[in-house]
C-alpha positions in Angstrom: 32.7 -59.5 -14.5 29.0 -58.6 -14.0 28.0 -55.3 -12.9 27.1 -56.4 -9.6 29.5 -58.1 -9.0 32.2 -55.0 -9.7 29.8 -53.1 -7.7 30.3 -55.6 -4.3 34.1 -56.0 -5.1 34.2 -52.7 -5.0 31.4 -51.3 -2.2 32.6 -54.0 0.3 35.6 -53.9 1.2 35.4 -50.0 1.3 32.7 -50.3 4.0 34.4 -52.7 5.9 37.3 -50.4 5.9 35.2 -46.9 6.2 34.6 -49.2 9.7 37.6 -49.3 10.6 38.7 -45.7 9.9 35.7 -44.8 12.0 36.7 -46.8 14.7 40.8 -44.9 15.0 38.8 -41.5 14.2 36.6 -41.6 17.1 39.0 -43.1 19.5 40.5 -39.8 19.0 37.7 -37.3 18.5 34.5 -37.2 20.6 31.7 -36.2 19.0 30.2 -34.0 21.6 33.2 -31.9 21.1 33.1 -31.9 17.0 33.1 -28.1 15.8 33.6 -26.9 12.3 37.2 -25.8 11.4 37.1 -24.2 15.3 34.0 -22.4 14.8 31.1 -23.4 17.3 30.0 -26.7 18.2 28.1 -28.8 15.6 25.3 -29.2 17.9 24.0 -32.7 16.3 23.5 -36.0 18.1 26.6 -38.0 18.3 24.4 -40.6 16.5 24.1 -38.5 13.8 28.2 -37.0 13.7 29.4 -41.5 13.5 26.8 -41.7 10.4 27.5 -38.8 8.1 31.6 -39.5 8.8 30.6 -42.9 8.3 29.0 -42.1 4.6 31.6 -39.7 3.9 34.9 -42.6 4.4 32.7 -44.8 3.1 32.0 -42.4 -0.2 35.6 -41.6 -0.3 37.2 -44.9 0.0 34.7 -46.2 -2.5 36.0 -43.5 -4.9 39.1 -44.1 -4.6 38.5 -47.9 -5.1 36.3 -47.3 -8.2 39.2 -45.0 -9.4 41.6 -48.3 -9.2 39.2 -50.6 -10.4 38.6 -48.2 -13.7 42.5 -48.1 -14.5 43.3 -51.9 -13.6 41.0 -52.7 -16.4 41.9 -49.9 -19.0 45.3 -51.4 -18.2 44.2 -54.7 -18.9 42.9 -53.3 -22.5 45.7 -52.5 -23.3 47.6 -55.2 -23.0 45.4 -57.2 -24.8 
């Protein structure tokens, strides 16, 4: 597998899901409301709040995908 190609099997379904986890967060939360572990009101546009959550599920569950990805194949080393 090319580069690339463990990049987008990786990167893609992560953003489709970082979507979706955006989507139940903010059904919940609204963003006008978003303050920082209680303390005062963020102040940012709620433009701004869905983006950096965005990035950060995105980031995370790319991580974590990356993290699988790296021990499916030294698993598969292994066996070989």
């Amino acid at each position: 597998m090319t580069r690339s190609t463990r990049f987008i099997t990786i990167l893609w379904p992560a953003f489709l899901m970082a979507g979706v986890l955006e989507m139940l967060v903010f059904v919940v939360v609204d963003p006008n409301e978003f303050q920082w572990f209680g303390g005062p009101l963020i102040g940012w546009s709620p433009r701004a709040i869905y983006s950096v959550t965005f990035l950060i599920f995105w980031s995370v569950i790319a991580t974590s995908s990356a993290l699988t990805a790296l021990l499916w194949s030294t698993i598969g080393e292994d066996a070989s």
